[in-house]
C-alpha positions in Angstrom: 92.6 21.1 86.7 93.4 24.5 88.1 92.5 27.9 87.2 96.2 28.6 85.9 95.8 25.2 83.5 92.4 26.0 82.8 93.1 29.9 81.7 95.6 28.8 79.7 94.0 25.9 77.8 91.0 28.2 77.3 93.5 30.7 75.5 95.0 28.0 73.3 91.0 26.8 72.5 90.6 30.5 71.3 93.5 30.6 69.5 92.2 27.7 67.1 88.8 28.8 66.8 89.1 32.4 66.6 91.9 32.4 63.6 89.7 29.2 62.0 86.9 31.4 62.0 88.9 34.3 60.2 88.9 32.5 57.3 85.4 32.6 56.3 85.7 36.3 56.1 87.8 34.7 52.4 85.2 31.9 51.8 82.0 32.8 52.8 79.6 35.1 50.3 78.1 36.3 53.6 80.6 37.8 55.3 82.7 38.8 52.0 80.7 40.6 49.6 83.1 40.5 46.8 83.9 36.9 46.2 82.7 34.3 44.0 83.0 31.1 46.0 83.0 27.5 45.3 79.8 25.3 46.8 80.1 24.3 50.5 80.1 21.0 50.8 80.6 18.7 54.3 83.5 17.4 52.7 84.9 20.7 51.9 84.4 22.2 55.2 86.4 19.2 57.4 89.2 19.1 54.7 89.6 23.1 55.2 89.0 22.3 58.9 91.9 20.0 59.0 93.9 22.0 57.0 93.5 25.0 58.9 93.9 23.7 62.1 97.0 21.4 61.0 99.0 24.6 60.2 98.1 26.3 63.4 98.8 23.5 65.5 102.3 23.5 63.8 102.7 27.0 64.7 101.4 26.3 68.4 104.4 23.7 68.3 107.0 26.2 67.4 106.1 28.4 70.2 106.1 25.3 72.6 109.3 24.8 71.1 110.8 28.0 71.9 109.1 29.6 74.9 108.6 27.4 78.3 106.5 30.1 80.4 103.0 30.6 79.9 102.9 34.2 79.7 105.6 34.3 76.9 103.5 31.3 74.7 100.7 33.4 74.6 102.6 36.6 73.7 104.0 34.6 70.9 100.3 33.2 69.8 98.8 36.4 70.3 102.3 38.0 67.8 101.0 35.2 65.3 97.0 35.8 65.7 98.1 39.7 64.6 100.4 38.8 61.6 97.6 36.0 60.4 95.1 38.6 61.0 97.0 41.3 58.8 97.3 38.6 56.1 93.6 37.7 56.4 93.2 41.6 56.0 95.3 42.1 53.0 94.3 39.1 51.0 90.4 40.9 51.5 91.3 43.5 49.7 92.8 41.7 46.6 89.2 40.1 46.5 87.9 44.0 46.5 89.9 44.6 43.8 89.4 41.3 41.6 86.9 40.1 42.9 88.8 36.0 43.2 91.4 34.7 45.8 94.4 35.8 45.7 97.6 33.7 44.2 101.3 34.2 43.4 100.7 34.3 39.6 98.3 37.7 41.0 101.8 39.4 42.0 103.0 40.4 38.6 99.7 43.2 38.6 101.9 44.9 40.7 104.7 45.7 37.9 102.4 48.2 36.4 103.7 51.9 38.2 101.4 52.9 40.5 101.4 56.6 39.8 97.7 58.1 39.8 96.5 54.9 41.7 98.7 54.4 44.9 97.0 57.5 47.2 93.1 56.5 45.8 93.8 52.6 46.3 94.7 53.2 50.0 92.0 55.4 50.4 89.3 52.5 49.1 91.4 50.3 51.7 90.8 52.3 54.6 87.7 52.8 53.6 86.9 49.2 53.6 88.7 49.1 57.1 85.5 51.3 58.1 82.4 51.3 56.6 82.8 47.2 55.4 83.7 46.8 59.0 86.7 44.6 57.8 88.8 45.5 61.3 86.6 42.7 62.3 88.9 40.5 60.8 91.5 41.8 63.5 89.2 41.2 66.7 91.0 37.5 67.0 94.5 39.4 67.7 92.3 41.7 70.4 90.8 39.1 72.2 94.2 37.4 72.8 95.7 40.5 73.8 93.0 41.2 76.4 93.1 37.7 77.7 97.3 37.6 77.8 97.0 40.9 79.6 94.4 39.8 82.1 96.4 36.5 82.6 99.7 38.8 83.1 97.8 41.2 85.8 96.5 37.5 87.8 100.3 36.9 88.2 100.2 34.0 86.2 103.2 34.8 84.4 105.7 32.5 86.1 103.5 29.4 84.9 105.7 26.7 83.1 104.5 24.2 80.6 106.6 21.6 79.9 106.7 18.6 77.2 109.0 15.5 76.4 110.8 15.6 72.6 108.8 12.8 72.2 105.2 14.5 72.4 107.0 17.0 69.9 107.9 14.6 67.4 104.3 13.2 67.8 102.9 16.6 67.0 105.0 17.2 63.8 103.8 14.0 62.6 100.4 14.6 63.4 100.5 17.9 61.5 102.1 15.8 58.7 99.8 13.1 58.4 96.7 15.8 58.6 98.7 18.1 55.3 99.4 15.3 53.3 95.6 13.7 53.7 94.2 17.0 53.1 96.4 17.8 50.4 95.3 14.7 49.1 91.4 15.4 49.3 91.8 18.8 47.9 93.9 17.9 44.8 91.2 14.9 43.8 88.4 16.8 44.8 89.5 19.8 42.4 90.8 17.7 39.6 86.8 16.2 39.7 85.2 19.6 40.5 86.5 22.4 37.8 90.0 21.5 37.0 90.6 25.3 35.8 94.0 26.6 37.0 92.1 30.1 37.5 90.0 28.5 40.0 92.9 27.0 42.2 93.1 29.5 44.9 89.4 29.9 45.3 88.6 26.0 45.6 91.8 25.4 47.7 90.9 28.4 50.3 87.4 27.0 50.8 88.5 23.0 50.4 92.5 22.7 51.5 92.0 25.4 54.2 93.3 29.3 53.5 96.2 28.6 55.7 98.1 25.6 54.2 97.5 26.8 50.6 99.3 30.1 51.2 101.6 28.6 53.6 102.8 26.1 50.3 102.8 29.1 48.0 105.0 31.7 50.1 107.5 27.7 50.1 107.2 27.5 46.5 104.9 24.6 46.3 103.4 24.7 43.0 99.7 22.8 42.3 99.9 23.3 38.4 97.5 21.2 36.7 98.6 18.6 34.1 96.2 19.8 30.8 97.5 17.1 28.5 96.5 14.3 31.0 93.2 16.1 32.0 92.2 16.7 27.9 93.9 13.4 26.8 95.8 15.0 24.0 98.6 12.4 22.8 98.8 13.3 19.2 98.6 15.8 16.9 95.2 14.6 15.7 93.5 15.0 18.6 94.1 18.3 18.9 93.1 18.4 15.4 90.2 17.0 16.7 89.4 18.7 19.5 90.1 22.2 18.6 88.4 21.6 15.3 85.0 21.0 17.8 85.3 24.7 18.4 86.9 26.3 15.5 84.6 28.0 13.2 87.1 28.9 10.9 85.3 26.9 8.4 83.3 26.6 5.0 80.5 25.1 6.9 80.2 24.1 10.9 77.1 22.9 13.2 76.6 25.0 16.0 75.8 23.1 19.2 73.4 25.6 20.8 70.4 26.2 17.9 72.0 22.5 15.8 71.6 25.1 12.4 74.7 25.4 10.1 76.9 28.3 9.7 80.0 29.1 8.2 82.9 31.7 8.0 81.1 33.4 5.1 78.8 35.7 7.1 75.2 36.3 4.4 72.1 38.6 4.9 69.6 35.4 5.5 71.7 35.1 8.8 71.9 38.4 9.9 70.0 40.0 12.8 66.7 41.3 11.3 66.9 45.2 11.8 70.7 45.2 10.1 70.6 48.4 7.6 73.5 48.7 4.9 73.7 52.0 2.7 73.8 51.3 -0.9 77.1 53.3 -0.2 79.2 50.9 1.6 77.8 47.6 0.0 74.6 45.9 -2.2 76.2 42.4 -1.8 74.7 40.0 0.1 78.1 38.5 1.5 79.1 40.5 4.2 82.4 39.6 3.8 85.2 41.8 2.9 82.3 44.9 3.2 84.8 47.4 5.0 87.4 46.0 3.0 90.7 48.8 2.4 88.4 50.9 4.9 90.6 52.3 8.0 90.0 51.2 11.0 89.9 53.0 14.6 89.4 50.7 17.4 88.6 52.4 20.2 89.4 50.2 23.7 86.7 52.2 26.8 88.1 51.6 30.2 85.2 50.2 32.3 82.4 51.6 30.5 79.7 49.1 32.1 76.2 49.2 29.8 74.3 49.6 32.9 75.6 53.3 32.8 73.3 54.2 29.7 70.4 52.5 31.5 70.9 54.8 34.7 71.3 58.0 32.5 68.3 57.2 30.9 66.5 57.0 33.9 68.1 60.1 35.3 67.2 62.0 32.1 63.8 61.2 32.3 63.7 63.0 35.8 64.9 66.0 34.4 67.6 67.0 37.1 70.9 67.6 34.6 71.2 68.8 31.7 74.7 67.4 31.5 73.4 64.2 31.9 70.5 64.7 29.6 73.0 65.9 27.0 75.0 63.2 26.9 72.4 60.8 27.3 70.9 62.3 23.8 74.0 62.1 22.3 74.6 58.3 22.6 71.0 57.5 21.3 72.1 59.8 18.5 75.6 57.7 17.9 73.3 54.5 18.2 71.0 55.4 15.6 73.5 55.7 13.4 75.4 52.7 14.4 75.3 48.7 15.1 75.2 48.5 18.5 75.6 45.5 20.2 73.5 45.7 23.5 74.2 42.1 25.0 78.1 42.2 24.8 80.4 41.0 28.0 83.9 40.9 28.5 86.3 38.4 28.7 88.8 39.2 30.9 90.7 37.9 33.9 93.7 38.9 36.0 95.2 41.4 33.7 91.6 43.0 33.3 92.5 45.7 30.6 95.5 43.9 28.6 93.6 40.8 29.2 90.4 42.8 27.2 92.9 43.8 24.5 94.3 40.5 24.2 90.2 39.1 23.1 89.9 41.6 20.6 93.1 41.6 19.0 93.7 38.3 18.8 90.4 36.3 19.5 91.9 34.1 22.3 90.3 33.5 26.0 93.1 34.9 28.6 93.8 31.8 31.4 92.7 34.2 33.8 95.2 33.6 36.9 97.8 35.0 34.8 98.9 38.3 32.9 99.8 36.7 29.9 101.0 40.7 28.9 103.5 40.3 31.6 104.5 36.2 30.9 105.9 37.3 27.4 108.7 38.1 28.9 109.8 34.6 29.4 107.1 32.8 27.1 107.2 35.0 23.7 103.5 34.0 22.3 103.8 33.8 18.6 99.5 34.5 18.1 97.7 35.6 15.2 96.4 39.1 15.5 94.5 41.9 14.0 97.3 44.2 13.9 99.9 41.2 11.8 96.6 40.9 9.3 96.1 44.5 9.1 100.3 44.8 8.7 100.2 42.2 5.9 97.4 44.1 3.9 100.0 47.2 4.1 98.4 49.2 6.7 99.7 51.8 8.8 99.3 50.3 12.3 99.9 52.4 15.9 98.4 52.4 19.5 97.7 55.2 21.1 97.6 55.0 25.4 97.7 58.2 27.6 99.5 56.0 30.0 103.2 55.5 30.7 104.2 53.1 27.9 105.9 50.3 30.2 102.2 49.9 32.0 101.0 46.1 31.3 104.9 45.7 29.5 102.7 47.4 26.2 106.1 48.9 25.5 107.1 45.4 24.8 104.1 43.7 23.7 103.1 46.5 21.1 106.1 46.0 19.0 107.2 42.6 19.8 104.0 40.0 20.4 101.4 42.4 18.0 103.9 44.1 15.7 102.6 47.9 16.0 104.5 50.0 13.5 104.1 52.9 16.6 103.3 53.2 20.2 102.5 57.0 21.3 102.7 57.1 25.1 102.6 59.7 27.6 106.2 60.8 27.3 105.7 61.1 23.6 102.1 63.7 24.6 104.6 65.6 26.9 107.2 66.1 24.6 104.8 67.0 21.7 104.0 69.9 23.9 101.0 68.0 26.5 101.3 69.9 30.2 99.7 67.4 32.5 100.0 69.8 35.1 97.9 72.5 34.0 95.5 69.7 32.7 93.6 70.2 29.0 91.1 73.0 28.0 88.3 71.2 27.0 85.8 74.1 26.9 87.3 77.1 25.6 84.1 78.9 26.1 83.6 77.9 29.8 87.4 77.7 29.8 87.0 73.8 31.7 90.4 72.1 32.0 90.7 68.2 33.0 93.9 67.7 35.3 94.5 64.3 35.7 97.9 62.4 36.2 97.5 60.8 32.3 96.4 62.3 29.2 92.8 63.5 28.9 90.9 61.1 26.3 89.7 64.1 24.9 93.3 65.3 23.8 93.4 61.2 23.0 90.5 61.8 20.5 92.1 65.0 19.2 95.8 63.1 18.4 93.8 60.0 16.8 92.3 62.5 14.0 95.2 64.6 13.3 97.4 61.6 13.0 94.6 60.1 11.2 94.3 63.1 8.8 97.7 62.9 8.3 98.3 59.8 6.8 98.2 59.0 2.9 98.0 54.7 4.0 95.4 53.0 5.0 95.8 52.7 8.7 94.7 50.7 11.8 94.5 53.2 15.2 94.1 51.4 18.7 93.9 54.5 21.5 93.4 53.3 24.5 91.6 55.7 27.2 92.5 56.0 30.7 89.9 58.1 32.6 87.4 56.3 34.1 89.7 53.7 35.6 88.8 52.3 39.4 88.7 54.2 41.4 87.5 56.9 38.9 88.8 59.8 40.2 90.2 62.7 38.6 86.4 63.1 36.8 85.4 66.7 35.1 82.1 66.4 37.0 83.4 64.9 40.0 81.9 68.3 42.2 78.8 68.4 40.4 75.5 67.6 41.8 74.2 65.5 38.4 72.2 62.9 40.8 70.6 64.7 43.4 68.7 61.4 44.3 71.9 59.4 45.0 74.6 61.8 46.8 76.9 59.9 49.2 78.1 63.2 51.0 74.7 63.8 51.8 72.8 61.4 52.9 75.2 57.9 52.3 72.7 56.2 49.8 75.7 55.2 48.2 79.2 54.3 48.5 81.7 57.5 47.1 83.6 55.1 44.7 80.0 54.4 43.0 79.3 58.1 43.6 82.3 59.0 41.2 81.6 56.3 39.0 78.1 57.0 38.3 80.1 60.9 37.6 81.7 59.5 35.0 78.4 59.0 32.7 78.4 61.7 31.0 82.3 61.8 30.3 82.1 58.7 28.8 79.6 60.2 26.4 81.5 63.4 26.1 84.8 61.3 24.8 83.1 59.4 22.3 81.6 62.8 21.0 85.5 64.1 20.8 86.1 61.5 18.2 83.8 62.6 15.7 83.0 66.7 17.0 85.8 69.3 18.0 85.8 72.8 19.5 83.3 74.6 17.6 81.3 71.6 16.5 84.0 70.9 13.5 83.6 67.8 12.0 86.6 65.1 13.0 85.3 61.6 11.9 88.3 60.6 9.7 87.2 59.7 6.0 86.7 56.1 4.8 87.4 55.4 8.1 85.4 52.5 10.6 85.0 53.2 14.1 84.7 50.3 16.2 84.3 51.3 20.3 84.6 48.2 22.6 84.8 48.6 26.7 88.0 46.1 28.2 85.6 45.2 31.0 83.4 46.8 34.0 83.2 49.1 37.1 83.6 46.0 40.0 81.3 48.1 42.1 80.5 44.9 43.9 79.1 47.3 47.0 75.4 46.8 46.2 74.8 50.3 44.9 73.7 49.1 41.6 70.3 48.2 43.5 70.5 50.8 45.1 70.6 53.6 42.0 68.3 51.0 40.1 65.8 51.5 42.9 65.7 47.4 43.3 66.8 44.6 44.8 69.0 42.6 42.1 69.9 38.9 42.5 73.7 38.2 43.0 74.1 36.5 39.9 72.0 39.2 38.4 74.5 42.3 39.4 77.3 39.9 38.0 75.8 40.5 34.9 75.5 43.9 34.5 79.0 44.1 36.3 80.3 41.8 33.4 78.2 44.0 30.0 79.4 46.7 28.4 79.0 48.9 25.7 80.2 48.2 22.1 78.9 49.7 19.0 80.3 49.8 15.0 79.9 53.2 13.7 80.7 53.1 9.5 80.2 57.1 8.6 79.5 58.4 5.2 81.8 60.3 3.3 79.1 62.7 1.9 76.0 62.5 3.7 75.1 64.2 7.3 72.5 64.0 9.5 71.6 67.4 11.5 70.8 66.5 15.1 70.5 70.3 16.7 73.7 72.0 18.0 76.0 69.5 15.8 75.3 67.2 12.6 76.6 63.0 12.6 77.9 61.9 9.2 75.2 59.0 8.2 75.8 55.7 9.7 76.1 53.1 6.6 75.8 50.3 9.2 73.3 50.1 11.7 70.9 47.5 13.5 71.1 46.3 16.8 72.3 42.6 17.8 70.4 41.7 21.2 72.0 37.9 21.2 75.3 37.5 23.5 78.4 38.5 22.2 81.9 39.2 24.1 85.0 40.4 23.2 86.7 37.4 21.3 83.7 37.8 19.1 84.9 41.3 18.3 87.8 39.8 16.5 85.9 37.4 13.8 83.9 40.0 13.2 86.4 42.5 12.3 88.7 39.7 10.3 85.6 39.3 8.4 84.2 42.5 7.8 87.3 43.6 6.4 88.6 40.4 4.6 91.4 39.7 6.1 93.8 36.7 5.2 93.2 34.2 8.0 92.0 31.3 5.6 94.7 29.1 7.4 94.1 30.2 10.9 91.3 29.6 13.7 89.4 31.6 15.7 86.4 30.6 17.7 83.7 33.6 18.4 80.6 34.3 16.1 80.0 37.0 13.7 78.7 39.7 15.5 76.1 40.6 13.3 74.8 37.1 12.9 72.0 35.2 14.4 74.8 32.7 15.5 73.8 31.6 19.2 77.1 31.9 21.1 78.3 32.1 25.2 80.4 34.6 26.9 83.2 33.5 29.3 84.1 35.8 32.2 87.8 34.3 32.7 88.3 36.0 36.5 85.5 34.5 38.1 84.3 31.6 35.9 80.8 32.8 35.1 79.0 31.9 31.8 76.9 34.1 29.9 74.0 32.4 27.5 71.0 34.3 25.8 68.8 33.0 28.3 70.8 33.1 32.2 73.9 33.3 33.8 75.6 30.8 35.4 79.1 30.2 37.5 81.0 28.0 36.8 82.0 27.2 40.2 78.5 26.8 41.5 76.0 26.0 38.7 73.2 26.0 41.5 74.4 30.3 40.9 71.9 30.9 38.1 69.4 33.5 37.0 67.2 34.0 36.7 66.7 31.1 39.3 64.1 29.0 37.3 66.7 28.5 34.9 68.8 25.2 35.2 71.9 24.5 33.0 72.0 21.5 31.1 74.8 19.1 31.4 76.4 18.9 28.4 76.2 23.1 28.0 78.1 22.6 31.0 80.6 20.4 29.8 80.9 21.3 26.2 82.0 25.0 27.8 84.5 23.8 30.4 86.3 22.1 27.5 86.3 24.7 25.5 88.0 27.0 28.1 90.4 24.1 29.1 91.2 24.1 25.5 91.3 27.7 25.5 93.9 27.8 28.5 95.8 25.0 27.0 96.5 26.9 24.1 98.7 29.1 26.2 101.2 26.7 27.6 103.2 27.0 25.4 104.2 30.1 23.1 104.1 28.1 19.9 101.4 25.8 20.6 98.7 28.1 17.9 101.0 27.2 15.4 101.1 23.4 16.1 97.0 23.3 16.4 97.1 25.1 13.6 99.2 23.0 11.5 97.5 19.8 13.0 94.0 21.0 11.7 95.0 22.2 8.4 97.1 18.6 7.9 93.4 16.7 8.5 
């Protein structure tokens, strides 16, 4: 073989292995931080070897096809190596973002209007392009380059390579034969693996290959999984049957976790054991119907991650902010006069915020690959919800969002799937008289505006009372807050010093995202205080009114800082936690009473206690249907009471991880577990994987509640 053969055969070696390798920088925890992959297996790895190198050998084909000369092949490869390299790139930074693979279903995410995130989401892209060293990914393309120029300079340009239509027809077949055998692999292995269409993209990038997956989805090739055959639902009874497993809905049910019976009337002998209820509010010993005809404020955090209390407690114990300190007091203050719920998670997937609201307000898992917010469009859900119970019971219903109204479609969703009497956006703050331009004076004293593109929370806070105050009907208030969202700019204390331990700019301890994040502590604090305390220290907790504060889900800082601020090196699965916990609390204020804490006095909690079992958001929803006797005798639901000693599990719907009051585990890898002498059991592991396959099954079809509904009551 000559040099000129040899040179080029070497190049074409390269090509293979070089853009093969890429794609670990997608599958491999190692080298991508931000993933939560599947198990390697052998199997897996040849299938995704296969794969890979099926579709690049069909790509090596068309350049044969079209070029003749050496030099122009390897321009051609080295064109392709670039645009694969590009894609390998970009498809990195969706799992930045969420944290899973990337699929088509992903795309709708970008309907939302990008103002106040397009400028700080480039910036976290570049900066991944740096200090994550991701322009590795783009070192195949380089090496190519240099070898097609070095090749060009030897004079090897005139080289000609030619092959027969029959070696071509050969090679298409090849590639053929190796798609439709690894296609076939992939599809049975996932089917017996975790047959969750959530998953797809993750198990098919480490087991089909990332090449040939995306290659089917950019033709349209669809892998959607067949739930009816998978359950084995052929009548109405057995989804009767099967939904009735999980529905606790019911005069009396068995829980599998503890074996004890409970049931949908919630009494003191199950309660946690610290609960507290003022004579005031109730002397029953049914919980039920306790807040009934009270008004209800829900207050939706954006990524308020419990952790955050933890660090400012430890930062307040050193002394170095009085900011921090002061909010850090406060919270302890709102706690003690609360029911706090210090082991809840989210539930969330793809559509992270509307898929938070979706929990709460209706008590139903989201599918996670999907944005169901964003589906309605063509697949009107018809879904009980808070806001149709609170509607029938005459209440005066509204959401309140400092964000443009068509963000997550809420401007349909809030009228049409929920049935909100009102929807007061961002256009309806500005043309009340809001000048997002000069930002909002916060501090008269200090005279401290916040400027952000969106309506501060504390303005938020102030509309909730006065429309609140203004009202002679009971009413139901969901504001939404905005600040705090990734990648938490536009803070009040973004230029402070409040962690002199921890200051990227100075020393690079930590990343600037979780720099600004950590920032945000205090503010989160500060916003809560808005609800109840104005300018001056006035009092604005609404009368006969229950506040209920839930976070949609948490920071994603997925950059190891958390170890780094907690001074400690935290387990994978052990960060995924705190990622996944945040803060949620019941505050029930007095009418009469007040408790003097200092420089402001709290109206007395008449609920308080702490519940230290798992909870997550779809628990959120019983609790409140219950508390407030609400008419759902006909419907389902599937979370516990959150102030029962009802053992329950949290479901993480983005990546597939299961909380339980004793570990964490992923779905995708059970061997993921901590702490690590844990091991889940088998049937834990099956009895939840049907429940979420239930769960997404529910959501095929916009009427389909109804049906299992109807089908359960029938029995």
């Amino acid at each position: 073989m000559n040099i000129k053969r040899k040179t080029y055969l070497i190049f074409i070696a390269l090509f293979f292995m070089l853009n093969i390798y890429n794609t670990y920088y997608l599958t491999s925890v190692s080298l991508n931080r931000y993933i939560a992959p599947f198990k390697h297996t052998l199997i897996g790895e040849i299938n995704a070897f296969i794969g890979n190198f099926a579709i690049l050998f069909l790509l090596l084909i068309i350049g044969m096809a079209i070029f003749k000369k050496a030099k122009s092949r390897m321009i051609y490869l080295t064109s392709v190596t670039f645009i694969l390299n590009i894609f390998i790139f970009l498809l990195g930074v969706f799992t930045l973002f969420f944290g899973t693979a990337f699929s088509v279903e992903g795309l709708v995410i970008f309907n939302n209007p990008a103002e106040g995130f397009a400028a700080s989401t480039a910036r976290e892209v570049f900066h991944e392009l740096y200090y994550y060293y991701r322009i590795v990914v783009f070192l195949p393309s380089m090496i190519l380059l240099g070898l097609t120029i070095w090749f060009t300079r030897k004079k090897y340009n005139q080289v000609i390579f030619k092959y027969s239509l029959k070696t071509y027809i050969i090679g298409i077949l090849s590639v053929a034969i190796l798609l439709v055998s690894s296609s076939t692999i992939f599809i049975y292995r996932f089917i017996q693996t975790l047959p969750v269409e959530s998953t797809l993209p993750s198990f098919a990038t480490r087991n089909y290959g990332v090449y040939p997956y995306y290659l089917g989805e950019l033709f349209g090739i669809e892998y959607t999984l067949d739930l009816e055959s998978i359950l084995d639902v052929d009548s109405d009874d057995d989804l009767a049957a099967m939904y009735g497993q999980y529905n606790k809905n019911q005069d009396s049910y068995i829980n599998y976790f503890d074996g004890q019976t409970y049931s949908n009337i919630l009494t003191t002998s199950q309660t946690v054991e610290d609960l507290y209820i003022d004579s005031e509010l109730s002397t029953s010993t049914t919980l039920n119907g306790m807040l009934e005809n009270k008004n209800l404020v829900l207050i939706h955090l954006e990524s308020f991650n419990y952790f955050l209390i933890d660090f400012m407690e430890k930062e307040t114990a050193k002394g170095n902010s009085d900011i921090v300190e002061e909010a850090y007091t406060f919270l302890m203050n709102m706690f003690n006069e609360s029911f706090v719920f210090e082991n809840m998670y989210n539930n969330v997937g793809m559509g992270v915020s509307s898929d938070a609201e979706l929990a709460v307000l209706s008590g139903i898992n989201p599918t996670g690959n999907q944005t169901l917010y964003w589906d309605y469009d063509e697949t009107p859900y018809e879904l009980d919800t808070l806001v149709s119970y609170f509607n029938n019971e005459g209440y005066y219903t509204e959401a309140i969002h400092g964000d443009v109204a068509e963000f997550y479609n809420r401007d349909v969703i809030y009228e049409q799937m929920y049935g909100f009497d009102g929807y007061y956006s961002i256009d309806d703050f500005v043309l009340d008289g809001s000048q997002l331009d000069l930002g909002y004076l916060y501090n008269m004293e200090e005279e401290l505006f916040h400027v952000s593109p969106w309506i501060s929370d504390y303005e938020l806070a102030d509309y909730t009372y006065e429309l609140g105050s203004s009202l002679t009907d009971p009413f139901f208030l969901f504001p939404i807050t905005m600040m705090g969202h990734t990648p938490y700019d536009f803070g009040p204390y973004e230029e402070d010093n409040l962690y002199p331990d921890y200051t990227s700019v100075a020393n690079g301890d930590i990343f600037g995202i979780t720099d600004r994040y950590i920032k945000y502590a205090p503010y989160y604090s500060n916003i809560i205080q808005r609800f109840f305390i104005g300018d001056g220290n006035t009092d604005q907790t609404l009368d006969d009114t229950v506040y209920i504060f839930y976070s949609d889900h948490g920071s994603d800082l997925k950059n190891g800082d958390i170890s780094t601020i907690f001074d400690t090196k935290l387990d994978l699965m052990q960060e995924r936690q705190m990622l996944q916990q945040i803060v949620s609390f019941i505050y029930v204020p007095s009418s009469t009473t007040y408790v003097d804490y200092g420089d402001y006095q709290l109206r007395k909690g008449l609920l308080t206690g702490t519940q230290e079992l798992v909870r997550s958001e779809i628990d959120l929803y019983r609790t409140i249907v219950e508390l407030f006797g609400l008419d759902a005798d006909e419907d389902i639901y599937f979370g516990v009471n959150g102030l029962s000693v009802e053992p329950t599990f949290a479901l993480e719907n983005r990546v597939e991880d299961v909380v339980l009051d004793d570990y964490i585990y992923s779905m995708r890898n059970a061997n993921k577990i901590y702490p690590a002498s844990q091991t889940v059991d088998d049937n834990i592991y099956d009895y939840i994987l049907k429940y979420k396959l239930l769960s997404d099954y529910m959501l095929t079809r916009s009427d389909l509640q109804n049906q299992i509904k109807e089908a359960i009551n029938a029995t």
